[in-house]
Each structure stands twice: as C-alpha cells, then as structure tokens.
C-alpha positions in Angstrom: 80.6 0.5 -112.5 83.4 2.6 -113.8 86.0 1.3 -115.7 89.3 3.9 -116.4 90.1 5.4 -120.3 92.9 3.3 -120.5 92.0 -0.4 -119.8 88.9 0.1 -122.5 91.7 1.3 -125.2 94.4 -1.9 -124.4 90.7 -4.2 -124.9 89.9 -2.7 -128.2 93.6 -2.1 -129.0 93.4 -6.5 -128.0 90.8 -7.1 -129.7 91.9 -5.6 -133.7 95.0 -7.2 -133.2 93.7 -11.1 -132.2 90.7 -10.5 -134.6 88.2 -10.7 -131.6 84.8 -8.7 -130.3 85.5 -6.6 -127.6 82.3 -6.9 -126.2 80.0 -9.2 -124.8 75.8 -8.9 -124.6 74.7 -9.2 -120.9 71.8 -10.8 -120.2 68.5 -9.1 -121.2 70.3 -7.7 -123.6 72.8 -5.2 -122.2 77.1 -4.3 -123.6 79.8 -4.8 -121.0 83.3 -5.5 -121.9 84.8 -9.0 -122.2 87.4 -8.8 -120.1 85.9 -6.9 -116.7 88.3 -7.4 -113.8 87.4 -4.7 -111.9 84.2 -2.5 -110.6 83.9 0.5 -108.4 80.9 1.4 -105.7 80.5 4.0 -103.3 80.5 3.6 -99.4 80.3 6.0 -96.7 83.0 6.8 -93.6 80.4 7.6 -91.3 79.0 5.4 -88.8 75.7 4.0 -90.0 74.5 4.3 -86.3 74.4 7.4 -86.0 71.6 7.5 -88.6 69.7 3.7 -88.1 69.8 3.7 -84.0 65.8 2.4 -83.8 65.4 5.8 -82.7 66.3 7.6 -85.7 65.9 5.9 -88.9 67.5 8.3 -91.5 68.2 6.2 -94.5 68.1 9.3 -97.1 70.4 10.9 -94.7 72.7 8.4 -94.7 71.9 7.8 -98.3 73.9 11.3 -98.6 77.5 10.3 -96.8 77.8 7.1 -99.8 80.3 9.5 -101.4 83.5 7.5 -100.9 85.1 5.7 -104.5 86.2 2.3 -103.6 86.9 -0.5 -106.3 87.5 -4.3 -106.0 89.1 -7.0 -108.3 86.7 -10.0 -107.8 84.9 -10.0 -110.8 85.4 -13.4 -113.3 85.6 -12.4 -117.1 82.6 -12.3 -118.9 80.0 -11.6 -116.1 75.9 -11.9 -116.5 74.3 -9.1 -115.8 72.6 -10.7 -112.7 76.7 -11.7 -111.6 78.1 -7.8 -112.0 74.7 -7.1 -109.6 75.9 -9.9 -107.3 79.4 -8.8 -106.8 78.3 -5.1 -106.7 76.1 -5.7 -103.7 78.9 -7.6 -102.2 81.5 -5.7 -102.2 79.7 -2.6 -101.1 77.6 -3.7 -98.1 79.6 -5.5 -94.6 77.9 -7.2 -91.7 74.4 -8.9 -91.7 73.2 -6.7 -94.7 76.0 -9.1 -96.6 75.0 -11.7 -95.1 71.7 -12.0 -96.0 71.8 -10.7 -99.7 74.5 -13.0 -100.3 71.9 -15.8 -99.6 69.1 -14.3 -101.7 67.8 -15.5 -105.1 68.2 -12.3 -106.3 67.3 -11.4 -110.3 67.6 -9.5 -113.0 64.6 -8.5 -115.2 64.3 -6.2 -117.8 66.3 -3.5 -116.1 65.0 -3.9 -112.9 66.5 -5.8 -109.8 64.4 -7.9 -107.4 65.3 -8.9 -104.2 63.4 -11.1 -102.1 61.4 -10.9 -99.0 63.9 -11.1 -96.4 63.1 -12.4 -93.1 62.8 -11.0 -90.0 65.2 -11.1 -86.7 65.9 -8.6 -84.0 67.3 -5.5 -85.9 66.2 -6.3 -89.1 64.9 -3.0 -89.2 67.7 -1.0 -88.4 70.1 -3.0 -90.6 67.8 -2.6 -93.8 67.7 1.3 -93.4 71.4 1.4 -93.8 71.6 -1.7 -96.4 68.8 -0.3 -98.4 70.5 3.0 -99.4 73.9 1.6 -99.6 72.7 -1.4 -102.1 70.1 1.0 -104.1 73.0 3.4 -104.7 75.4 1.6 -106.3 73.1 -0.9 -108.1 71.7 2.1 -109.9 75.3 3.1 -111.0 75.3 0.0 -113.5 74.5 0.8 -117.1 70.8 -0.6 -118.1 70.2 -0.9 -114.1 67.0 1.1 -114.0 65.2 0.3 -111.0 65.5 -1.7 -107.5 62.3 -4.2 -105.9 62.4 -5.3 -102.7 60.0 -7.7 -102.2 58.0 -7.3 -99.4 57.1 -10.1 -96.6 54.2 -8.8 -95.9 53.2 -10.0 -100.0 52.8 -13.5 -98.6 49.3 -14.9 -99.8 46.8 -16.7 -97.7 44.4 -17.6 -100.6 44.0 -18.8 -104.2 42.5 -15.0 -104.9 45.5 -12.7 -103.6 48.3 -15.9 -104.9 46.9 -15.0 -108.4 46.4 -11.7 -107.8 50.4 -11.0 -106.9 51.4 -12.6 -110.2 52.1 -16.1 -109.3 51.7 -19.1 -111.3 48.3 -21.0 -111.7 47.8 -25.0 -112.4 45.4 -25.8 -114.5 43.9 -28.5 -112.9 40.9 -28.5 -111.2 40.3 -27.0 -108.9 42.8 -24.6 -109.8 46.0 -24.0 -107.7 48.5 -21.3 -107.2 51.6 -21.5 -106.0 53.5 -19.3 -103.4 56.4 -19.3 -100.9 56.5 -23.0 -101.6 52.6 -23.2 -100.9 49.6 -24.4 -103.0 46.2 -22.5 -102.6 43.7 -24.0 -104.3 40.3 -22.5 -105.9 37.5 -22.8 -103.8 34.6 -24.1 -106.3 31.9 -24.8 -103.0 31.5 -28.8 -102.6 30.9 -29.5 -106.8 33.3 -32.8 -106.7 31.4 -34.0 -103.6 27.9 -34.0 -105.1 29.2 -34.7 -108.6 27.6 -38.4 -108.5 24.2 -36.5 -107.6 23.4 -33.4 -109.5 25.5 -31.7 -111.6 25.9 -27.9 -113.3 26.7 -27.1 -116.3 26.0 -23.0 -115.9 26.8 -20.9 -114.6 30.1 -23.0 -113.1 31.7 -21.9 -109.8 33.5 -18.2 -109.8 31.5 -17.4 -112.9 30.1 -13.6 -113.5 26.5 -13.7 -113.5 24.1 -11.6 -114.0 20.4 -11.3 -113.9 18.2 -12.9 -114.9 20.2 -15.9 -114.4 19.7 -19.3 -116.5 20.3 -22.5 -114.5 21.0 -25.9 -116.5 22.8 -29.1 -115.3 21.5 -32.7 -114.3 20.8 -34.8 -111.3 19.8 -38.1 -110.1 15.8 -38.9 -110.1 15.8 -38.9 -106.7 16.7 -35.4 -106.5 13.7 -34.2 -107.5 9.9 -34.5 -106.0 7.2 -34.2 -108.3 9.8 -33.3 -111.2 11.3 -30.3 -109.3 13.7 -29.2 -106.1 14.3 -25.9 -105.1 17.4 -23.0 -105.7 18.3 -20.6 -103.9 21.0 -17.4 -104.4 22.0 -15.6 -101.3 24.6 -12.8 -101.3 28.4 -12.7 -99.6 26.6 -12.6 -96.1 24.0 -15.4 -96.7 21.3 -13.2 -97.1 18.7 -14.5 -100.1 17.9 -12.3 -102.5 16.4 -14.8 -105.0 14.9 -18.1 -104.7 13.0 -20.5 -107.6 12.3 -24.0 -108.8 13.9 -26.1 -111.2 11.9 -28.3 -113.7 13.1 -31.4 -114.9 13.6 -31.8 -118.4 12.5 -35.6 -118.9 11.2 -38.3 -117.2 12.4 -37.8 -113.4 11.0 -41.5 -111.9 14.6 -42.3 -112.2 18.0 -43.2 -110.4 19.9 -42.0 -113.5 20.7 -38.4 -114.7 17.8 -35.9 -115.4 18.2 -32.8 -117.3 16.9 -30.0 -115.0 16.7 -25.7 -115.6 15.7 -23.0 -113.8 15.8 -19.2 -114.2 16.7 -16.9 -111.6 15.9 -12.6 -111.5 17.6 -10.8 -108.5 18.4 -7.3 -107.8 21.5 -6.5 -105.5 22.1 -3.6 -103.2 23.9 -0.3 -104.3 26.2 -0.5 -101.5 26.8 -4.2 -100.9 30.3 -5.0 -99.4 31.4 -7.5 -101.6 30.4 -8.9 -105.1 30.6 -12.5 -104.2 27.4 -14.9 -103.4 26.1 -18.7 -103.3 24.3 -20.6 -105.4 22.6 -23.6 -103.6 20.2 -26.1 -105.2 18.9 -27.6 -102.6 17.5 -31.5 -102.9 13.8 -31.6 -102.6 13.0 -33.3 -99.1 9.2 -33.5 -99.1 9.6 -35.6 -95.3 11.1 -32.7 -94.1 13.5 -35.2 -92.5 17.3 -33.7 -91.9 18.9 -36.6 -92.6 16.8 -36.7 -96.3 18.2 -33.1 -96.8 20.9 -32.5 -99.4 22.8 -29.6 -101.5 24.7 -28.4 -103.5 26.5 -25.2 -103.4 28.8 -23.3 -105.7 30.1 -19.8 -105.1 29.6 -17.0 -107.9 30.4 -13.3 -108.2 27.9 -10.5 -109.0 28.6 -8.2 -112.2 28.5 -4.6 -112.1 29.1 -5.1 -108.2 32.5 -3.9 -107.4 34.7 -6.1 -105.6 36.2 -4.6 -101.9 39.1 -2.0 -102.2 42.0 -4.6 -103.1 44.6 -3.7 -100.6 48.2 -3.3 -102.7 51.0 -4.9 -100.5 54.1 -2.5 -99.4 56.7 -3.3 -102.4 58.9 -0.5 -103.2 60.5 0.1 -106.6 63.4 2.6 -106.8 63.7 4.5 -110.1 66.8 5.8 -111.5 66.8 9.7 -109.7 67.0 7.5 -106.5 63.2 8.2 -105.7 60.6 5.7 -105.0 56.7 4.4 -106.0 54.7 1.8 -104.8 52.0 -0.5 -105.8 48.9 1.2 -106.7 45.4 0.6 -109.1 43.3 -1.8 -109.3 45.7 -4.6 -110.4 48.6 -3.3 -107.7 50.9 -2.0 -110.2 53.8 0.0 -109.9 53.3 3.6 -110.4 55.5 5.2 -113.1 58.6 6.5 -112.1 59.0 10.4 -112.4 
C-alpha cells in the first residue's frame, strides 16, 4: 500500500492542530495511518490466458507483467490489518479468483497471511495459477506483510494421529478427539471402555511408549483368571507375537470382584520394522477351550527407539517476502526458513 507525501503531511499537520494521534496500531501490532482512504496494487494488461491455458501454466511468468499502478478508494477509516488484506485482495483480482477469496475466512497471523483450502471445480487449476501471483504480489506490498499460506486441500485429515499432527485442537476427554474441517477423530485406545467392567489396566495405558522389559499391572474380575493366572500377549503393527507371558493374581482370585493382577513382559523388535506401533492383548484364561468362554482385552502401544514411518508433510506453500517459496518439511512438517 502506497500512500502519496502529501496526504501523510495534511494527517499529521490534522493531527497537532485537533490534539490527536495520527496513527493507529493494526492488529498484531503493526502502524497504519488513521485516516486510510485509499490503497494502490499492481495488476497486469496482459491476458492471463496466454500464460494459465491448462497447457501452459506459467504463473512466475505472469507473475512478471503485474507491473501496472492502480489505486482504489474503498477502504473505511481505521482498517484491521486483516481488513487492509481483504480490500487488497479485492481490488486486485476479477472473475472467480474474487469470487472465491471474497468468501474465505482468511487471517492474519503474526505477519503471515492464511488462506484456506479452496475447493475444487473445473478450472480451479488454471484460475489459481493467475490468482496466486496476482494476490501474493500485492499482499506482500503491505508493511509487516511477510509471508502468504495457502492452505492446502489435500491437508484434510482422516485420523486422530495426522488431525493432531497438522496443529488442530484436541478435547480432553476420553478418548481424546480432534477436531478438523468440522470433523471429530477420536483416539483409538483398542476396546478399554468395553471390557472396563472386566479387567482393567492401569500400565502401561493405550498409546503409551514402552519399552522392554515391560511391567503389566491392573485388575480383573475372579473369573478372569484360572488357577490365579490368564495369559498376555504383545504382537507387533502386523500381528505378529514377539512376546507372550502370564499374569499372577495378586490376592485371592475365587472371586466375582476385582483382583489385582501383574505380569512382566521382555521382547526384542526388529531393526527394520515398518512401524513402531503394536498390541497388547490379555487374553481371559478359557481352560474349556470353548469360543464362546473366550475373552480379551486389547489396547494398542508404540515401541520406543523404533522410528515411526516417514511422516508424509502435506503440500502447503508459504511465500516469503523476495516472492520465493518453501514448503513443509522435518519431522514435525514445518515450514522451512525463508531465504
């Protein structure tokens, strides 16, 4: 945003004379004069077609015709710094690229500008790689504007483990739930509410890091056990076992009520195992051998020291200030820095 020489004297000039501030804090803590009527942005005389055509998608050479000055008077007084971004992006883009961004939450954090996962339609595609430039152009042109998000659809999470893993809240309930795109995923803790009135653990507890050997304590019904014991299993992300034991009952199991029961596990896991999650199961002891006498219950756990499967980063772009971008990257899919 430009603003000319002499409108910035008559404000100050104003402002001495009616015993007023000149200026105004934006939001997140940037300066823009009180009394902003105007802003300017760049636009370009060429044809975006002839660069976005679906055959050729040439948004940084289209990026280079945004050369023309243009200004507008639709700005209120005493703008956020989230309403100068608004207007800015309105004014310079036309068509379905206004369109849409006009009905986006879009927000200021910090600096840096987010807009939201946009939706697809036939064209979407070609539209963007004109809007893109055009919108990441003259964003960057407002002071303490350092960087442009767009969110990408492709972020959208399909379990509790990649909703918390892209940042979004978390209930504390339990289970757990995280909340995306209007959706609830909840934590998968194995069936621990649906045996709860039979055996019960009290470690290691569902998504817990263990490690080896591993110490087993909880309760259960008399009836769990035979001959003051029942059996436990741990089996690796594939099912495979790779540790099995007994757990001893702790008092007097010729009992419907709770029992004290604990076991100890010692397991080794492979080098080059896929993934670092497994299952506990302790399995009710079923001396008849009888299927409908058979019972368990089964919590999932994660392995330490085992790395976890490459985390795949979704396709957000952030563009710095020089007008280049990064992407997501690390363990955690963070932005890289800028240059």
């Amino acid at each position: 945003m430009k603003i000319s020489t002499y409108y910035i004297a008559v404000l100050v000039v104003a402002s001495f004379l009616l015993g007023g501030g000149a200026f105004l804090l934006w939001q997140n803590q940037q300066v823009v004069p009180v009394a902003v009527t105007t802003l300017s942005y760049v636009t370009s005389v060429e044809d975006s077609i002839r660069y976005c055509n679906g055959d050729q998608m040439d948004s940084e050479g289209y990026k280079k015709t945004l050369t023309v000055e243009r200004t507008t008077s639709t700005l209120e007084q005493n703008p956020t710094i989230t309403q100068l971004v608004k207007e800015t992006i309105h004014a310079a883009t036309t068509g379905m690229c206004q369109t849409v961004l006009d009905q986006s939450e879009i927000t200021v954090n910090n600096g840096i500008v987010s807009i939201p996962a946009i939706d697809g339609w036939a064209g979407v595609s070609i539209t963007l790689c004109s809007c893109k430039p055009i919108v990441e152009t003259n964003l960057l042109r407002i002071p303490g504007i350092t960087g442009v998000i767009w969110q990408s659809q492709t972020a959208v999470a399909t379990t509790f483990a990649e909703c918390v893993a892209a940042g979004n809240p978390v209930m504390e309930s339990y289970p757990r739930q995280c909340r995306a795109n209007g959706t609830n995923y909840t934590e998968y803790i194995g069936n621990e509410l649906e045996k709860s009135d039979l055996i019960r653990i009290d470690s290691p507890r569902p998504n817990q890091s263990i490690s080896s050997p591993l110490i087993i304590k909880g309760e259960a019904r008399g009836n769990w056990f035979f001959e003051a014991s029942f059996p436990i299993f741990l089996t690796d992300w594939d099912g495979k076992i790779i540790a099995q034991g007994v757990a001893q009952a702790k008092g007097d199991w010729m009992t419907t009520e709770f029992v004290p029961y604990e076991a100890t596990l010692t397991y080794t896991t492979e080098k080059d195992i896929y993934s670092n999650r497994g299952t506990l199961i302790l399995k009710k002891d079923n001396p008849s051998d009888l299927p409908q006498n058979d019972d368990a219950l089964e919590i999932p756990v994660t392995f330490s020291g085992v790395s976890a499967p490459p985390k795949v980063c979704n396709q957000d772009a952030k563009v710095c200030s020089d007008g280049s971008a990064v992407g997501r990257t690390g363990p955690n899919c963070e932005f890289a820095q800028c240059p």
